[in-house]
C-alpha positions as CSV (number, residue, x, y, z in Angstrom):
1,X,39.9,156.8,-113.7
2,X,36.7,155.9,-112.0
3,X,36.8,153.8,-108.8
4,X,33.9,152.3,-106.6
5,X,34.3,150.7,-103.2
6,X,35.7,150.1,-99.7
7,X,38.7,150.6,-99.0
8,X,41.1,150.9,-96.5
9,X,39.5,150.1,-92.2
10,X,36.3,149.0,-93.3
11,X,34.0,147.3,-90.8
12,X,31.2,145.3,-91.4
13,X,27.7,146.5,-91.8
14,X,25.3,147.9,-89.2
15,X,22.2,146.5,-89.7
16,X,20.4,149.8,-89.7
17,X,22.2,150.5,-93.1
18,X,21.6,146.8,-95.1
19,X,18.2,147.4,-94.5
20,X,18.6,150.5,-97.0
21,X,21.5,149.0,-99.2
22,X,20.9,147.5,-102.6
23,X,23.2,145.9,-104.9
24,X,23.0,145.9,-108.8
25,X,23.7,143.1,-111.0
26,X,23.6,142.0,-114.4
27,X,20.3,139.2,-115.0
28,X,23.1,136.2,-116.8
29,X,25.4,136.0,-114.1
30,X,24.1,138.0,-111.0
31,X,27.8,139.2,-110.8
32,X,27.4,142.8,-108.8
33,X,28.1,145.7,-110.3
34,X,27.5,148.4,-108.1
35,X,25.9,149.7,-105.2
36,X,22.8,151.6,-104.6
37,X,19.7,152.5,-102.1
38,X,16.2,152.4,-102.0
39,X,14.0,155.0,-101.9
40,X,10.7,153.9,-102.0
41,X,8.8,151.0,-102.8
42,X,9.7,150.6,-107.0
43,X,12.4,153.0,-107.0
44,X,16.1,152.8,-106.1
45,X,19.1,155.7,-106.7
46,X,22.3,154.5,-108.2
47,X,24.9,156.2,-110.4
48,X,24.5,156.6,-114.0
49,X,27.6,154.9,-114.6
50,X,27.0,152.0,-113.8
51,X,24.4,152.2,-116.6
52,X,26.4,152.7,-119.9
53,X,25.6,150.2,-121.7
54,X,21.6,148.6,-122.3
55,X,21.4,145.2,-120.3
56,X,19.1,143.8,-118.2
57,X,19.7,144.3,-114.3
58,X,17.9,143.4,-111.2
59,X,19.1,144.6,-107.3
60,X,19.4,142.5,-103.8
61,X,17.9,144.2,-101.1
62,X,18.0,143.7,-97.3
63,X,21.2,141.4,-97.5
64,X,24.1,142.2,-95.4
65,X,25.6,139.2,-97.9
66,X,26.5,140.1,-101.7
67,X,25.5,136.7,-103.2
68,X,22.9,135.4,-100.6
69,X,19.9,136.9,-98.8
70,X,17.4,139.5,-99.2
71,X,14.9,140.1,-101.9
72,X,15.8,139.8,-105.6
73,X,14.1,142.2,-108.2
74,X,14.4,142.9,-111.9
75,X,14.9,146.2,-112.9
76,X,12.3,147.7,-115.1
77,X,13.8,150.8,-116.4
78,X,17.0,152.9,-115.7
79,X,16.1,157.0,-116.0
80,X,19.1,159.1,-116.4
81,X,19.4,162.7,-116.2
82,X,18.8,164.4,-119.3
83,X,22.4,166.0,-118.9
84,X,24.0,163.4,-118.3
85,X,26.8,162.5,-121.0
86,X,29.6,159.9,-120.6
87,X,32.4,162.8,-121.5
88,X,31.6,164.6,-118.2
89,X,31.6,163.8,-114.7
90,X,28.3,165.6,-113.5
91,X,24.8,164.3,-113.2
92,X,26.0,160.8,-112.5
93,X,22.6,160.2,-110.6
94,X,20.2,156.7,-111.8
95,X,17.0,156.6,-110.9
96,X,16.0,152.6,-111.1
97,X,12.4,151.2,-111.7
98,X,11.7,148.0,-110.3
99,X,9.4,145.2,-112.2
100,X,7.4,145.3,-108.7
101,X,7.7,146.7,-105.1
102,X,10.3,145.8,-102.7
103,X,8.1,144.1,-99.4
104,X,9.0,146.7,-96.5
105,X,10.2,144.9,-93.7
106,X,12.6,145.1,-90.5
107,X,15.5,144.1,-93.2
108,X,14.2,146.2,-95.9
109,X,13.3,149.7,-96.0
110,X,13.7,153.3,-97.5
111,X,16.6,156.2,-96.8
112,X,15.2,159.6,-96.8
113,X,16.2,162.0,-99.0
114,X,17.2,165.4,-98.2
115,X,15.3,168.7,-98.4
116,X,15.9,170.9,-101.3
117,X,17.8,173.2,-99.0
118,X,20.4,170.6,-97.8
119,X,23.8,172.0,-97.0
120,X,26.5,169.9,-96.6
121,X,29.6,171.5,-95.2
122,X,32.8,170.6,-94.8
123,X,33.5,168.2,-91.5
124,X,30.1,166.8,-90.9
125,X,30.6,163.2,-91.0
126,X,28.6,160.3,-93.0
127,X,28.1,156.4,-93.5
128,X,29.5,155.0,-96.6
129,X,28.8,151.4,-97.4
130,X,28.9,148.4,-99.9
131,X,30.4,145.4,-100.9
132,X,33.4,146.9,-103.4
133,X,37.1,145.9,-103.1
134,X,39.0,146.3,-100.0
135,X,43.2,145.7,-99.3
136,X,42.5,141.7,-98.4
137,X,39.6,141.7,-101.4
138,X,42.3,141.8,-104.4
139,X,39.8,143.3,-106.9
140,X,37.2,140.7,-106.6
141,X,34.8,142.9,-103.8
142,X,34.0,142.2,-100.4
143,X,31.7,139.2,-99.2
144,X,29.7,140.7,-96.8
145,X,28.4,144.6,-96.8
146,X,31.0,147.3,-95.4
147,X,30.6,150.1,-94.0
148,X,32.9,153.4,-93.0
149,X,32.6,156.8,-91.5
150,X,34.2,159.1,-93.8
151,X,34.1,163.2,-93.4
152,X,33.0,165.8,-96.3
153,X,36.0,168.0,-97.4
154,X,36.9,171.5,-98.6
155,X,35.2,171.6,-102.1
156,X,37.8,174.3,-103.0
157,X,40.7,171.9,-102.2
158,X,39.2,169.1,-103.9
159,X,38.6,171.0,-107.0
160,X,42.3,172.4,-106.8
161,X,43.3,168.7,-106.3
162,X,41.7,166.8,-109.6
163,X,42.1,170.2,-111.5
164,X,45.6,168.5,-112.1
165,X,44.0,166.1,-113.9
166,X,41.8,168.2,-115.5
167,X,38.5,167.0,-113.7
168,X,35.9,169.3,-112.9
169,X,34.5,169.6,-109.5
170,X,31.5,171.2,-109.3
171,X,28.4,172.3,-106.8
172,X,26.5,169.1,-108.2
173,X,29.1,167.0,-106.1
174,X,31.2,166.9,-103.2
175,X,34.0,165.4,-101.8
176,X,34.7,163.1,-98.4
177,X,37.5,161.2,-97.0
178,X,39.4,160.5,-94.1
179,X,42.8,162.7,-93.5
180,X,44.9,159.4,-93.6
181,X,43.0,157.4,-96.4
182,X,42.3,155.2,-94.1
183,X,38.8,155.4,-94.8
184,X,37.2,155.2,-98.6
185,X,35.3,154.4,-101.0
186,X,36.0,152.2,-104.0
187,X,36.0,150.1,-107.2
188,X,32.5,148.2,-106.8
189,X,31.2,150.4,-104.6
190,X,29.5,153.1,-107.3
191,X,25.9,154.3,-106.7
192,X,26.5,153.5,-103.1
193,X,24.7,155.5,-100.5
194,X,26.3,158.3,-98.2
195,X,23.7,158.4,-95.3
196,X,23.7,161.0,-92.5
197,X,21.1,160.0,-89.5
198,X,18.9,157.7,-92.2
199,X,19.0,160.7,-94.8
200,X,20.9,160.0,-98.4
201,X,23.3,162.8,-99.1
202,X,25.2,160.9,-101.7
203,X,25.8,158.6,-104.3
204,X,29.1,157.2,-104.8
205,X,30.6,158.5,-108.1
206,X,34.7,158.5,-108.8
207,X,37.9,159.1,-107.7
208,X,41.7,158.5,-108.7
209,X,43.1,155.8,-106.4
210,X,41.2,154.5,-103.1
211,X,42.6,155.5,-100.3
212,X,44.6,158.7,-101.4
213,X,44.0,161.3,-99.1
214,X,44.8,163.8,-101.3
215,X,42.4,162.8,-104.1
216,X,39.5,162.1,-101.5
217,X,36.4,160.4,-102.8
218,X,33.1,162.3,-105.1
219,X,29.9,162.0,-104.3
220,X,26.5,162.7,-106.6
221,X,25.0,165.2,-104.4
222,X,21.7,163.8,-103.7
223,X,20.2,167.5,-102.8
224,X,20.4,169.2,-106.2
225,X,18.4,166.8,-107.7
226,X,15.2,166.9,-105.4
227,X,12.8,167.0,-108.1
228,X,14.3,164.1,-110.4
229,X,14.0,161.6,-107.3
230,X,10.5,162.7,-105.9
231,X,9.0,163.0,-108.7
232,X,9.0,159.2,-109.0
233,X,7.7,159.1,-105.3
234,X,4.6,161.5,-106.4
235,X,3.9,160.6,-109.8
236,X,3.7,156.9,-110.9
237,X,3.2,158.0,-114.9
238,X,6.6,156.1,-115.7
239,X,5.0,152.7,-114.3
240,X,2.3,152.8,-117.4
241,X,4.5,153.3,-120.0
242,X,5.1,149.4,-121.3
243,X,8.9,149.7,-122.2
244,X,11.4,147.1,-122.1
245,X,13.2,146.4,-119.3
246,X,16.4,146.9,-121.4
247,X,15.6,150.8,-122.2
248,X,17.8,153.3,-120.6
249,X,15.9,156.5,-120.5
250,X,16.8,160.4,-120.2
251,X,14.2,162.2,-118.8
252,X,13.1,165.8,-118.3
253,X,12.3,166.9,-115.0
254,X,12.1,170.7,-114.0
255,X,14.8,171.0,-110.9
């Protein structure tokens, strides 16, 4: 049911948006598992299901290329919401601790995340990217970072559209597509950033089949959790507590 990646008329990446893109990948075989973006120094946003299972992950940062490039870290921890369940499709929001900060440079830096107030409204337009499966890709993702301009969609008709399939859509996500499917997200593409003027909006969470128009993409929306992400930008109590880098944590954090 879920799906995570590029789709249909990607183009390659802008560099403006590498810069901010991270890729996740298990430590044995550095395959890549999903997409993500940095928010600060020792902290990156993904989704939570990319995290199901314990392992031991680490994230390319600053590459434009999925296996070369960039800056290499191990991941620390992975903090979940405390709602988060694998029965529903809410909260699907990762908050990843790094073993050491990212070095800021003119290929690596932060997205800004929104204000606790953020609206977003149907037809505003945002930046997708990530190195999922496109048409030509077959399955096995896309070499290099892409990246598409897809546009947020009637919440109301999107709910009406997966209610078929009995899938909730709720205020905790949205939805965004092109009116062709020519634009998308998919498979490999989960926990990747949707960015409007350098600010993250989005995660990439699910859909049916990439590049269905009438089943347009979900996003995490980034602005209802404002006080799980900047906490960890305020309050660096996590970083002391010596767990392994295998735990996957819930945590509780007053929204």
């Amino acid at each position: 049911m879920e799906r995570f990646e590029m789709v249909v008329n990607p183009f390659d990446s802008l560099v403006p948006l590498e810069t901010q893109e991270t890729s996740t990948r298990k430590r044995q075989d550095l395959q890549s598992i999903c997409g993500g973006a940095l928010i600060g120094l020792r902290y990156a946003l993904s989704a939570a299901h990319c995290f199901h299972t314990p392992g031991m992950y680490r994230i390319r940062a600053g590459s434009s290329l999925k296996d070369s490039g960039g800056e290499i870290v191990n991941i620390r921890k992975v903090l979940l919401h405390p709602k988060r369940t694998t029965r529903l499709y809410e909260y699907d929001i990762a908050i990843l601790e790094l073993e050491r900060p990212v070095k800021f440079k003119s290929t690596i830096q932060p997205v800004q995340l929104p204000d606790n107030d953020a609206l977003i409204v149907p037809g505003i337009n945002g930046m997708i990217s990530g190195f999922g499966d496109t048409y030509t890709a077959e399955n096995t993702g896309s070499r290099v970072l892409r990246v598409a301009q897809v546009s947020v969609q009637n919440l109301k008709s999107c709910e009406k559209s997966y209610s078929l399939y009995g899938i909730p859509i709720t205020s905790s996500v949205f939805c965004a597509g092109s009116p062709q499917g020519t634009k998308d997200s998919c498979q490999g593409d989960s926990g990747g950033p949707f960015v409007i003027d350098n600010v993250l909006y989005g995660l990439v969470s699910f859909g049916l089949q990439c590049g269905d128009p009438e089943h347009p993409g979900v996003y995490t929306n980034v602005a209802n959790f404002p006080a799980l992400a900047k906490h960890f930008l305020l309050n660096d109590q996590f970083s002391k507590a010596l767990l392994k880098n295998t735990d996957i944590l819930k945590i509780n954090i007053s929204e």
